[in-house]
N, C-alpha and C positions, 0 to 999 in steps of 0.2 A: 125461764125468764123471771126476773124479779119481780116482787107484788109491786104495782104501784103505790105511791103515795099523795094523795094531794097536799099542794101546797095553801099555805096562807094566800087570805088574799092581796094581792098588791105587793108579793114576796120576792119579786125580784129575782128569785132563785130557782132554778127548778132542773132535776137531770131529765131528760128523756126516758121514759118507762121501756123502751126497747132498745135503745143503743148505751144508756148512761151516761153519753154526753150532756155537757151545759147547754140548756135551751138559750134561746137568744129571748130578750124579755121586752114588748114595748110596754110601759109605762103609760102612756095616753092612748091604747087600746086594751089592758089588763091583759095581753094574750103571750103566753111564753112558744115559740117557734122553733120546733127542729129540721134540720133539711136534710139529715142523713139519707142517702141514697139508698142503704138497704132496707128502710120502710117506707121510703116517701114521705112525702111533705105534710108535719107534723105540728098542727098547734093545738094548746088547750087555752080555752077562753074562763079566767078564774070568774067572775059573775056569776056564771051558770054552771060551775061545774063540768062543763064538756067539753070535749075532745073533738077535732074536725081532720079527717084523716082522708088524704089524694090518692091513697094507695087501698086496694079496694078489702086486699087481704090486712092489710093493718085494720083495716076497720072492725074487719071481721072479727080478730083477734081482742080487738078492745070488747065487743059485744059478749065473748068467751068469756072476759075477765068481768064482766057486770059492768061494764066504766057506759056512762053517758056518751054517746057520739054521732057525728054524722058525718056521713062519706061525701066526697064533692070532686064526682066523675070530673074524669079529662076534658070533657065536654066545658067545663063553665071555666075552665082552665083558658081553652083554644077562644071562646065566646070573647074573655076579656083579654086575648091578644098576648096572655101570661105561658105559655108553654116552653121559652128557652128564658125561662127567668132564674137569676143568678144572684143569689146572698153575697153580700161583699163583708157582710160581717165577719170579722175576727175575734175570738176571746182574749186575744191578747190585748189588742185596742181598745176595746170593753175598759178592760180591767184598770189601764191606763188613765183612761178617760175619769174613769170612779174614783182615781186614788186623787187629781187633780183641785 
């Protein structure tokens, strides 16, 4: 796996440390988002440096690599009603949207 790298803050940019996909990025919560399937539901929050990982073995993995993180069981998932929840984001639309 790749070493991660953090990004600037407020960078708008960021690939996934485990897939290398474009993370999806909100700007009025500084936190970039990945939903790839093969790690689970992935964001880092730039502020603080950390990582908040759904999947229990990503976490783990982030802990392996020294990175700041906390895991957030399926439990707090099912609590706020979020367990068939579905990104409608596209990169392409993104990009669109930006060039506008």
């Amino acid at each position: 796996m790749p070493e991660p790298s953090l990004p600037v803050l407020n960078s708008k940019e960021m690939n996934c440390v485990f897939c290398d996909k474009t993370m999806f990025y909100s700007g009025e919560n500084f936190v970039h988002v990945c939903l790839e399937q093969s790690h689970g539901t992935l964001c880092y929050f730039e502020p603080d440096q950390c990582w908040f990982a759904a999947s229990e073995s990503t976490a783990l993995e982030l802990g392996k690599r020294g990175l700041k993180f906390h895991f957030i069981p399926r439990s707090v998932f099912e609590n706020a009603n979020l367990t068939e929840f579905v990104c409608d984001y596209k990169e392409e639309d993104n990009k669109s949207s930006q060039v506008s």
